[in-house]
C-alpha positions in Angstrom: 0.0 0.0 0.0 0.9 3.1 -0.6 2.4 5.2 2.0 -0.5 7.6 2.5 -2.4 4.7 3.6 -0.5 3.8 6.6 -0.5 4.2 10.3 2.1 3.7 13.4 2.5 1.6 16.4 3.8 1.2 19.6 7.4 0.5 21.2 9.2 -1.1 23.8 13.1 -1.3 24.1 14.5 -4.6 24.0 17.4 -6.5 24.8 20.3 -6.6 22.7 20.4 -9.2 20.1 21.4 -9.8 16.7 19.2 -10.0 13.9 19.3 -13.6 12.5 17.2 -14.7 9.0 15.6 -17.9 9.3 14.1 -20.2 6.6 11.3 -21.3 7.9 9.3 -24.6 6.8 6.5 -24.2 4.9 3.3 -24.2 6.8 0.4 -26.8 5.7 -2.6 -23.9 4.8 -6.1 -24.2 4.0 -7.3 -20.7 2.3 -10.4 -19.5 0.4 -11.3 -16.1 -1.0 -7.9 -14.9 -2.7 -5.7 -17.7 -1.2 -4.8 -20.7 -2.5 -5.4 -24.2 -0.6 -1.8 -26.0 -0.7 0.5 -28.1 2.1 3.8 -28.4 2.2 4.7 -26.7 -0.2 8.1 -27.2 -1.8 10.8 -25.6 -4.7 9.6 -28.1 -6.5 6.1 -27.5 -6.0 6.6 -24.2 -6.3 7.5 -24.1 -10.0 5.1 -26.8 -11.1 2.7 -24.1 -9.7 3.4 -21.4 -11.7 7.3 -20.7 -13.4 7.1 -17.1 -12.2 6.3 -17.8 -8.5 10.0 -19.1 -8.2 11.5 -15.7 -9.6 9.5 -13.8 -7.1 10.7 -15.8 -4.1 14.2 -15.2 -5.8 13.4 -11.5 -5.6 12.6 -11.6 -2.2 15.8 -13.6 -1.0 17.9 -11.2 -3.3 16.0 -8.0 -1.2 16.3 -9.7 2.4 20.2 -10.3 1.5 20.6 -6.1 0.1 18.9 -5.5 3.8 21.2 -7.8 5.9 24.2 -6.3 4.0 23.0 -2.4 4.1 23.5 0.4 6.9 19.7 -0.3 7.0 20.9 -3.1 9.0 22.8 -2.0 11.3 20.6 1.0 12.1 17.4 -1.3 12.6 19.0 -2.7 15.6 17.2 -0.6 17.9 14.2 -1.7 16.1 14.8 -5.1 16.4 16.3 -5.4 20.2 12.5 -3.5 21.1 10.6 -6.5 19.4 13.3 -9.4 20.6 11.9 -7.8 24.4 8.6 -7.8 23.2 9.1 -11.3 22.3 5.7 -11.5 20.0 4.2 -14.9 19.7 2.5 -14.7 16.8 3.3 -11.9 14.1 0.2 -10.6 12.1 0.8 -8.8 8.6 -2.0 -6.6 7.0 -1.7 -4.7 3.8 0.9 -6.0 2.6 -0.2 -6.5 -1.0 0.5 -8.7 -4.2 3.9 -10.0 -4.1 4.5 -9.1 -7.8 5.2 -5.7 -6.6 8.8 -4.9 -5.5 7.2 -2.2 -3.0 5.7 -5.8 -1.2 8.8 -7.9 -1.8 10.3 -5.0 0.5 7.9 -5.3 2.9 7.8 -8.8 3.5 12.0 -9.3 3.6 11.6 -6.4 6.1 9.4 -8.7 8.2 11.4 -11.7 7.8 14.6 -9.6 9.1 12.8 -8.5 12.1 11.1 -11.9 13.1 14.8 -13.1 15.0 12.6 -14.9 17.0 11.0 -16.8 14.6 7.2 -16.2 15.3 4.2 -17.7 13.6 3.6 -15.6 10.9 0.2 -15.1 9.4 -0.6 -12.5 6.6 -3.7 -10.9 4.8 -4.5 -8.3 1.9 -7.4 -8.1 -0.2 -5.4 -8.0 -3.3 -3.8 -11.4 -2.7 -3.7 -14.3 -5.3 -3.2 -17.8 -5.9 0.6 -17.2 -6.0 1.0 -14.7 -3.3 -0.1 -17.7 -1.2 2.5 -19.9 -2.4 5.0 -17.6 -1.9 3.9 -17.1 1.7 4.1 -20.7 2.2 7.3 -20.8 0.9 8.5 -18.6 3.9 6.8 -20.2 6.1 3.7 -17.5 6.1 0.4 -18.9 6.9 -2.5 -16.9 5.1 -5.5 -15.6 6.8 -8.8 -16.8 5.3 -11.0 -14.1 5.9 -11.0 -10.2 5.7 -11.0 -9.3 9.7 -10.7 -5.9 8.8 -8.0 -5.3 11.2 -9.7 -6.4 14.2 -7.8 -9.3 15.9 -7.8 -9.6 19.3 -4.0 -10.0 20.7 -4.7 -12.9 23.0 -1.4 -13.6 23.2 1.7 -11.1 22.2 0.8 -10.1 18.9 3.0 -7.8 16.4 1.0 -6.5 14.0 2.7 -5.6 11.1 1.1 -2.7 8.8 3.1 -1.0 6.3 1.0 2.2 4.4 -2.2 0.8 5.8 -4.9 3.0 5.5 -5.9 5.4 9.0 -9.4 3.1 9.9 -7.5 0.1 9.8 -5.1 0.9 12.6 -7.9 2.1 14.4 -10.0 -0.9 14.3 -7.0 -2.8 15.5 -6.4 -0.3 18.4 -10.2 -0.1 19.2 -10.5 -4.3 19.0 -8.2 -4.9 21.5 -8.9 -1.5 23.5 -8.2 -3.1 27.5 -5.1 -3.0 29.5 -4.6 -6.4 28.8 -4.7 -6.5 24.9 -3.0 -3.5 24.5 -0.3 -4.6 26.7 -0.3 -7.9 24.1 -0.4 -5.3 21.3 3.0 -3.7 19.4 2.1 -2.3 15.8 4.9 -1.7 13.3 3.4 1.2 10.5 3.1 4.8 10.2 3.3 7.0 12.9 -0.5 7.7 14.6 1.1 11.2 15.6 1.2 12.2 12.0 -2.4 11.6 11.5 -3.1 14.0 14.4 -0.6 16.3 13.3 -2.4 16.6 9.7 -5.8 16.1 10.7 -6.0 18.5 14.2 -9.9 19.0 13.8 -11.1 15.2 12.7 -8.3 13.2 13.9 -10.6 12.7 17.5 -13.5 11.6 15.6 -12.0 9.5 13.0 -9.6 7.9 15.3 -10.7 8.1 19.0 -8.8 4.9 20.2 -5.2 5.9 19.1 -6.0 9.7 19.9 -6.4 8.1 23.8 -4.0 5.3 23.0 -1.0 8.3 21.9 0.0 9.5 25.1 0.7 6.4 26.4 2.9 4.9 23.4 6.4 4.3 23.1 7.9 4.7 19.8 10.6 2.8 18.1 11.8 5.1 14.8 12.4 2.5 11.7 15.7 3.9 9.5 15.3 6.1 6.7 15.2 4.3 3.5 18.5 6.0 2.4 20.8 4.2 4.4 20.2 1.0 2.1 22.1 2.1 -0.5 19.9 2.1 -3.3 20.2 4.6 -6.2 16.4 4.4 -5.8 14.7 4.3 -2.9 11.9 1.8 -2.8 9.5 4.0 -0.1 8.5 0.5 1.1 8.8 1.8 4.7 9.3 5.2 4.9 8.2 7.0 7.6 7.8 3.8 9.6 7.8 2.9 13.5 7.1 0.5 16.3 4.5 1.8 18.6 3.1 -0.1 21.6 1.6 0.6 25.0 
């Protein structure tokens, strides 16, 4: 999504600890509506699928390797020490879009990076196909069936990752988990809610009434400027982003 869509989350500060890229095992999935029904799904399987499928997981590796070897990196620590102390036990992407686009592929080896920990990972967007699910599988992604609109509870410690999501849907992930409790299970990664008040002064209270309460209270974790990875173009797959939690 494009950035104007997005919104920000909350931040704690973590313990030190390096970054480290995982391959996960494919995840056995069972998907309707956008999302393609597959288990275990392998290279092999992968290309029988669809030829192309295999050169976008190759674009994604060849991204998650420019973002391990960038000053992107090494400036995300902070980032990534506040989400290692979070220690999220499930990791929940919205909005990240068709994984044709490069602006996605960003997103998701972004994710990767930052799940040391190796969390469940389960992912959504409207736009999704047939092969955007294999290639979630392939990464170990689990897709979400249904459309929740944003509005999973954090029963457990939940990241939610939102890069450019659009202003409601933040909110109606604040306001579905709006109690001590679920908040305190809640970190966001996404745009900054400060900006929204900052732009929107007279209907920021009435669009958004959770995160205008929520604000005060929320630490933020700044992401690194897009700059530092070296590009001669800069994707804006996560500028202006943050952690932001209670």
């Amino acid at each position: 999504m494009s950035q104007a869509d997005t919104d920000g989350f909350t931040i704690v500060k973590a313990k030190s600890r390096r970054s480290h890229i995982t391959k996960l095992t494919p995840h056995t999935t069972h998907a309707k509506g956008g999302f393609y029904s597959t288990s275990q799904t392998t290279r092999k399987a992968l290309q029988l699928a669809n030829p192309s499928v295999e050169r976008f997981v190759h674009e994604i590796n060849s991204k998650q390797n420019t973002l391990t070897k960038s000053k992107f990196c090494t400036l995300l620590e902070p980032a990534i020490h506040a989400i290692c102390e979070f220690a999220p036990e499930e990791i929940v992407c919205y909005g990240i879009g068709t994984l044709r686009s490069p602006v996605s592929q960003w997103q998701l080896a972004l994710i990767l990076l930052l799940n040391s920990q190796n969390a469940p990972i389960h992912a959504f967007d409207p736009v999704a196909t047939e092969d955007d699910a294999h290639i979630l599988c392939h990464f170990g992604i689990t897709p979400i069936v249904d459309n929740e609109m944003g509005k999973r509870q954090a029963t457990k410690r939940t990241l939610f990752y939102m890069p450019h999501c659009e202003q409601f849907l933040y909110e109606n992930t604040v306001s579905a988990n709006w109690s001590s409790t679920l908040l305190g299970h809640t970190m966001i990664v996404g745009n900054h809610f400060s900006r929204y008040q900052e732009a929107q002064a007279d209907e920021f209270a009435q669009q958004s009434p959770h995160i205008k309460h929520m604000l005060p209270h929320t630490t933020v974790v700044e992401m690194p400027h897009e700059s530092t990875l070296g590009l001669r173009h800069c994707p804006y797959a996560f500028s202006d982003m943050c952690i932001q939690h209670m």
